[in-house]
C-alpha positions in Angstrom: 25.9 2.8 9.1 27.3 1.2 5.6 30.9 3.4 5.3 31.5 3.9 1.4 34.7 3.5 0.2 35.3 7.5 -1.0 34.4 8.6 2.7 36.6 5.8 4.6 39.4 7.3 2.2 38.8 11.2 3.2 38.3 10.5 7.4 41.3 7.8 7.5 43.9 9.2 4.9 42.5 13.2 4.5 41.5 14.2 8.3 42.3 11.6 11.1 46.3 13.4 11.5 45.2 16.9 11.9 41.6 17.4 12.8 41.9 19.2 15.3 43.1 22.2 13.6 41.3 22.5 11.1 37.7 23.7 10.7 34.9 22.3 8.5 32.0 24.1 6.8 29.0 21.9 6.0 25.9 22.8 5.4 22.8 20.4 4.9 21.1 20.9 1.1 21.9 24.2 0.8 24.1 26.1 -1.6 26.2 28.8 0.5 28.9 30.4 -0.3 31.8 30.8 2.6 30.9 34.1 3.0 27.9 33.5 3.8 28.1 33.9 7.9 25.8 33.2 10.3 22.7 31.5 8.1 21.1 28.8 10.3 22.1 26.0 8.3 26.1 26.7 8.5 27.8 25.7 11.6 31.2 24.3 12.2 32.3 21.1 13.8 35.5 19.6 15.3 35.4 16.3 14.7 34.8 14.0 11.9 32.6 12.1 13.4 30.3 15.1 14.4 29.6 15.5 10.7 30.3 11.9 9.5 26.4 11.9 7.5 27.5 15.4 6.2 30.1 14.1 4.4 28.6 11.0 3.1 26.1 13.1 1.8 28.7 15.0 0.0 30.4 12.3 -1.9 26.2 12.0 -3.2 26.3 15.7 -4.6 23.5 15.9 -1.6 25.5 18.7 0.3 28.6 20.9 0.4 31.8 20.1 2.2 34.2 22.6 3.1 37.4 22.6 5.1 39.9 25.9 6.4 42.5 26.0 3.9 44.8 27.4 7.1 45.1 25.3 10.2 42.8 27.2 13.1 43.9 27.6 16.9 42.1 26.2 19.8 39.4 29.2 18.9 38.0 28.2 15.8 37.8 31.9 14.6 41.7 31.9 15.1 44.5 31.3 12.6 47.7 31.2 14.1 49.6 29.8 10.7 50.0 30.0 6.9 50.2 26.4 5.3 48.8 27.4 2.4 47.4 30.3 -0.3 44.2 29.9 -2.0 43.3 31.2 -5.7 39.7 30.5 -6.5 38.1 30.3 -9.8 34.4 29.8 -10.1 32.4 29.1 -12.6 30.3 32.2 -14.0 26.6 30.9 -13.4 25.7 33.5 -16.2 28.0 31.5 -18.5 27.0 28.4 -18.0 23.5 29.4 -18.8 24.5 31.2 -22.0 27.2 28.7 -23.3 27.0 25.7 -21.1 28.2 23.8 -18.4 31.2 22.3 -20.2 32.0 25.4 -22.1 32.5 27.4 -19.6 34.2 24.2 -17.3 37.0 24.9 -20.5 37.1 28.2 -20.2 37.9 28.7 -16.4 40.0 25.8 -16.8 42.1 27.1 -19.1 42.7 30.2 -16.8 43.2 28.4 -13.7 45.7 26.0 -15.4 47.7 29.2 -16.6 48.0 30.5 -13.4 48.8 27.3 -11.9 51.3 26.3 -14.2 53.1 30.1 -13.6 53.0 29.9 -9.8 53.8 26.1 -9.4 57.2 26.7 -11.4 57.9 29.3 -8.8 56.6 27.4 -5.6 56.3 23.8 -6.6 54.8 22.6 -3.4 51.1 24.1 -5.7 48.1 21.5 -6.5 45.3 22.3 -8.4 41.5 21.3 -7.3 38.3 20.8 -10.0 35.3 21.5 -7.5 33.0 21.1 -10.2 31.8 24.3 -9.5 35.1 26.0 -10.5 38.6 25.5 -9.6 41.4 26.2 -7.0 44.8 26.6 -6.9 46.3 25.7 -3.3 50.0 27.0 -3.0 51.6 25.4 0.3 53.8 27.8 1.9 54.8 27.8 6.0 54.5 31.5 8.2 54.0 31.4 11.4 52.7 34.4 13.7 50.8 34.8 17.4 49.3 37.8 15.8 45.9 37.3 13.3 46.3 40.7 12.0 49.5 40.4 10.8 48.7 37.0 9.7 45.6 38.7 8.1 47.4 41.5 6.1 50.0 39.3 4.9 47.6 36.8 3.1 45.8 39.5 1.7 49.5 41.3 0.8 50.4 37.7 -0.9 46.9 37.0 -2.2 47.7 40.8 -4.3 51.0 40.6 -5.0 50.7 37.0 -6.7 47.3 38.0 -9.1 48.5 41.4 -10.0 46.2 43.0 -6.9 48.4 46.1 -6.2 49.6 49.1 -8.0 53.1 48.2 -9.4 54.9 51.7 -7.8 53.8 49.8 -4.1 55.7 46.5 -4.9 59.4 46.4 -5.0 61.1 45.1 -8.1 63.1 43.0 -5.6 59.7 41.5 -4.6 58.3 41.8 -7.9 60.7 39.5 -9.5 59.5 36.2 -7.7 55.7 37.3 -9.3 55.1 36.6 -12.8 52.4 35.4 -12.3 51.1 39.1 -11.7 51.6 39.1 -15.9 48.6 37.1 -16.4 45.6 38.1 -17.3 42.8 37.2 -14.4 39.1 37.5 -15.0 37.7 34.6 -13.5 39.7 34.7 -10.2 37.4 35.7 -7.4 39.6 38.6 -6.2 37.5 39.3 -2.7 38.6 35.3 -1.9 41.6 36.8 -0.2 41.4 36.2 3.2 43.5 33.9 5.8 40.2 32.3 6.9 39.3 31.1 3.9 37.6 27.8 3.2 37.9 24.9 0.4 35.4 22.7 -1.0 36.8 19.2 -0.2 38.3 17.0 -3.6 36.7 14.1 -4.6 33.0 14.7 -3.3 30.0 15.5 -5.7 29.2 19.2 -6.1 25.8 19.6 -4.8 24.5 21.9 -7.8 26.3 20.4 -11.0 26.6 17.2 -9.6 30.3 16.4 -10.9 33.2 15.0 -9.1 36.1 16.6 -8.0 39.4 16.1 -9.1 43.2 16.8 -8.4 46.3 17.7 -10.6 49.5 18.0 -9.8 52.1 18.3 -12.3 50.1 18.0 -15.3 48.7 14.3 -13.9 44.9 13.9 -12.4 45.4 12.2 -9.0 43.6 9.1 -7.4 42.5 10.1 -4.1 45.4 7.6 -2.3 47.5 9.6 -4.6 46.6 12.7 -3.5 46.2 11.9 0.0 50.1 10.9 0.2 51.0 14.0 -1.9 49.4 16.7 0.5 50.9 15.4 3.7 54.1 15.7 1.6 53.6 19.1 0.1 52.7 20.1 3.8 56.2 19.1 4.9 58.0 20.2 2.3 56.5 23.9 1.9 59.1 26.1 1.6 59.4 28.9 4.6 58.2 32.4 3.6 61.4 33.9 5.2 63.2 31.4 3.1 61.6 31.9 0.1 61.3 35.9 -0.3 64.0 38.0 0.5 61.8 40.6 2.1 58.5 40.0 4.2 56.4 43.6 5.0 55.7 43.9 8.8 52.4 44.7 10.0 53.1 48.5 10.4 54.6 48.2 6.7 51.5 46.7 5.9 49.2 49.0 7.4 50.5 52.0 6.0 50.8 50.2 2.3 47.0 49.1 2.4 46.3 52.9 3.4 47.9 53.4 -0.2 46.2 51.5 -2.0 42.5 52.6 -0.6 43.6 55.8 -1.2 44.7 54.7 -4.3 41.4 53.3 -5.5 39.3 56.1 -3.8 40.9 58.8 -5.9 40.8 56.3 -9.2 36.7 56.3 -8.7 36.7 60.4 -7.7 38.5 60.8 -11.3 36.5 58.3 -13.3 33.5 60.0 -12.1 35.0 63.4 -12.8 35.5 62.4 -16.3 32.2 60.6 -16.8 30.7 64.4 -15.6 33.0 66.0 -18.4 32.8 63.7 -21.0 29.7 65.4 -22.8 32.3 68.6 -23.1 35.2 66.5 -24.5 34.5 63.0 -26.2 37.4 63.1 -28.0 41.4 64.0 -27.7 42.0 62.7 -31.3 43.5 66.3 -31.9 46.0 66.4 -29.3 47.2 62.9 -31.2 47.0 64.9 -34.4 48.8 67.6 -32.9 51.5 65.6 -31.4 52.5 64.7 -35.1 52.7 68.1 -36.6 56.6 70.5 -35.2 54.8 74.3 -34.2 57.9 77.2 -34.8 56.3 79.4 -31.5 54.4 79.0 -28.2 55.7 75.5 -27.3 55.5 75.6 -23.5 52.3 77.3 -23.6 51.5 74.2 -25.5 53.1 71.6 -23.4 51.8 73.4 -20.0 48.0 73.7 -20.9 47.3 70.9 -23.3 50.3 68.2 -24.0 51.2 67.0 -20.8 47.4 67.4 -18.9 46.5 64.9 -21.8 49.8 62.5 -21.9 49.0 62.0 -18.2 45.6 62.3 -17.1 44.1 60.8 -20.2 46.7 58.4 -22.2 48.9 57.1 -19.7 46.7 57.7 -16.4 46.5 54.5 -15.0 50.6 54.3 -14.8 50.8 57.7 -13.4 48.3 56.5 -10.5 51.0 53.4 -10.0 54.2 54.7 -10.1 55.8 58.3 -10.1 58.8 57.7 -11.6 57.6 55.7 -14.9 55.0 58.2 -15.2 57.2 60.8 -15.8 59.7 58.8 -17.8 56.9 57.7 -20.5 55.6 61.1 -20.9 58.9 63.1 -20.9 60.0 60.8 -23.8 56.8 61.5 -26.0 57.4 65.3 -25.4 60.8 65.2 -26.3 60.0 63.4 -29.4 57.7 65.9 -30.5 60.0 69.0 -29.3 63.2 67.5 -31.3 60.5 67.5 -34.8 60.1 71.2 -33.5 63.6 72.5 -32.9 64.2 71.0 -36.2 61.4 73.4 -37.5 62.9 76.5 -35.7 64.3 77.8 -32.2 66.1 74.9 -31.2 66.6 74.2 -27.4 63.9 76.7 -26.3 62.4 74.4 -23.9 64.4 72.7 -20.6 63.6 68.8 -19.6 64.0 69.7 -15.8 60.8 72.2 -16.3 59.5 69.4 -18.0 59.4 67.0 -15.5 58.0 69.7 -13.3 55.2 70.0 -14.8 54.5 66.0 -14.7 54.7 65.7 -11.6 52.3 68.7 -10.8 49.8 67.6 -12.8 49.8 63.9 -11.8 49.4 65.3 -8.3 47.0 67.7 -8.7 44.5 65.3 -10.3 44.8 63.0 -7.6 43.8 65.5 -4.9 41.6 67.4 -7.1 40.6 65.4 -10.2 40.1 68.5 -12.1 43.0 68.9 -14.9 40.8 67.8 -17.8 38.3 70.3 -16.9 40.7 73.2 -17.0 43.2 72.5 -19.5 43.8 70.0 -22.6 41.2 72.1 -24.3 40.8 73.2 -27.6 40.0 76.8 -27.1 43.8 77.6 -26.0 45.0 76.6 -30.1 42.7 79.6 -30.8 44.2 81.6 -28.2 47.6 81.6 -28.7 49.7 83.5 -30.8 52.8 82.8 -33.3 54.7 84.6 -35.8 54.9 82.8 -38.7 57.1 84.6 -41.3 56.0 87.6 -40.2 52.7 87.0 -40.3 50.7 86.4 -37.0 48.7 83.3 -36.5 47.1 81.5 -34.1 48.3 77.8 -33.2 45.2 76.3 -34.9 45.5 78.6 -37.5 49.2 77.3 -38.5 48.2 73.8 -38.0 44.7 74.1 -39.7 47.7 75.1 -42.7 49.9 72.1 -42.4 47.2 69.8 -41.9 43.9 69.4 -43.2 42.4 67.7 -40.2 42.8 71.1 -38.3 40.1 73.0 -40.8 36.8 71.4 -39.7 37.8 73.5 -36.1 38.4 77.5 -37.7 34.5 77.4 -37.9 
């Protein structure tokens, strides 16, 4: 069989040291994804001579060529080591039918370089891969563990704390600092490609759909595949240690318990947006609780605060940071009541209202919308400003009433 130069290159320079623990994907004419288990036409082999025509085939855009971007035990299904984190960004196949092929190439590109550029000034032992189906980022750090869970959690744990995957209240700022990356904003990353058994499509052969050639970068230079060959077994043996890099690593049982969090987390996030999707023929708009937050009332300000201020403050404006973190939730909305208090003590009764009862009052309502998801149905609602009562020189008003007086954007709701 004639050997082409490309496929000499990738079995002498790319595979011959460490074979053995790795694991290919090949599959022969098909288009699969690696989550695509157990389909006739995927199967694994051990050797590069078992798939030798397979990757020949590849370098002709004829096939796919995948190899395990983590090193696999004796037992293929086994990872026993991290060498390396993958970020994968495909191309949107809807995109490329509306805009184009090299469009939307750009446009993941430019996202996928971002990222790369952030993460690689952190961990500089990070390459970036054009599949021609998409890109990937490949950061090469060293963990070892006997146990795959572990192992498992903790890619996942990394794969999340590095694209902005977890609520911010479950990552310490300790942690957090070595992440900017979690700043950027991510739409093309495929966030379900977070496990340790991934697999990569291999640089340098054709893509089998878009027929384009793969390419490497690595500090802002495309690579020759010699190049890159020499620069992977050096970014393998010079990847920093995990325990050397981060100050803290989660155990498994830290782990366990954290991804417990974060299910429950999301579970309660889809129970309240269905909640409000249910009420949202009732209340479409909070535009007046705005309005109201601009206008000082002399009476019936923690009546005010308790019903209608702080169920909207934190279930509707500022929701998604109360569901992350406790403390920031109640610092943000604290400050926009006290702003709107201090115009009111200025008004009349100052100091009528205390801070501590305040915070209180956060805090219950962030928590009983996350068990019950049910604070927008029973307060925030306009029928408590025609309830109330204040004395307003004597004279008794409602609340809507006095502010239907200072402001004309009150009127249209006397009717």
């Amino acid at each position: 069989m004639e050997k082409i130069n490309i496929v000499d290159k990738l079995i002498n320079e790319y595979f011959s040291f460490r074979l053995d623990e790795f694991c290919l994907w090949v599959d022969d004419g098909y288009f699969y994804t690696p989550r695509s288990v157990g389909v006739p036409e995927q199967f694994y082999v051990v050797s590069v001579y078992d798939c030798f025509d397979f990757l020949e085939k590849a370098t002709r855009g004829e096939t796919s060529f995948r190899i395990s971007v983590n090193p696999r035990g004796d037992d293929i299904n086994v990872v026993n080591e991290l060498e390396a984190i993958h970020f994968d960004f495909d191309l949107d196949k809807n995109l490329v039918d509306k805009i184009g092929y090299v469009d939307t190439v750009k446009l993941t590109f430019e996202e996928a370089y971002r990222f790369y550029k952030v993460i690689s000034e952190v961990i500089p032992t990070s390459i970036l891969v054009f599949t021609g189906g998409g890109f990937y980022v490949h950061v090469f750090i060293k963990f070892k563990s006997n146990d795959l869970e572990y192992l498992s959690r903790l890619y996942r744990f990394l794969f999340d704390a590095f694209t902005g995957g977890l609520p911010r209240g479950l990552v310490s700022e300790v942690f957090r600092k070595y992440l900017p990356t979690t700043n950027l904003v991510l739409t093309r990353l495929d966030k379900q490609a977070n496990r340790v058994k991934e697999l990569a499509r291999l640089p340098y052969v054709l893509h089998d759909k878009y027929k384009t050639q793969g390419k490497v970068i690595y500090n802002s230079k495309i690579l020759k595949p010699e190049e890159f060959f020499e620069l992977r077994k050096k970014l393998v043996n010079e990847a920093p240690k995990l325990t050397e890099f981060f100050n803290w690593i989660p155990s498994n049982e830290e782990l366990e318990e954290l991804y417990k969090e974060v299910e429950e987390i999301k579970e309660t996030s889809i129970r309240t947006k269905y909640i409000l999707s249910m009420h949202k023929k009732k209340t479409t708009s909070y535009k007046w609780v705005e309005e109201m937050l601009k206008i000082a009332i002399p009476d019936a300000r923690k009546r005010v605060i308790y019903t209608i201020l702080i169920p909207y403050l934190v279930c509707k404006k500022h929701w998604q940071l109360c569901i992350e973190d406790m403390n920031e939730c109640v610092k943000i909305v604290r400050s926009e009541i006290e702003e709107w208090l201090k115009k009111c003590y200025e008004l009349a009764n100052p100091g009528s209202v205390y801070i501590k009862w305040v915070e209180s009052v956060i805090r219950w309502v962030r928590n009983r919308q996350l068990k019950r998801g049910d604070i927008l149905i029973k307060y925030c609602r306009l029928k408590y400003l025609k309830e109330f009562k204040i004395n307003v020189n004597g004279v008794e008003k409602t609340v809507l009433e006095y502010l239907a007086s200072v402001s004309p954007y009150f009127r249209k709701f006397l009717t």
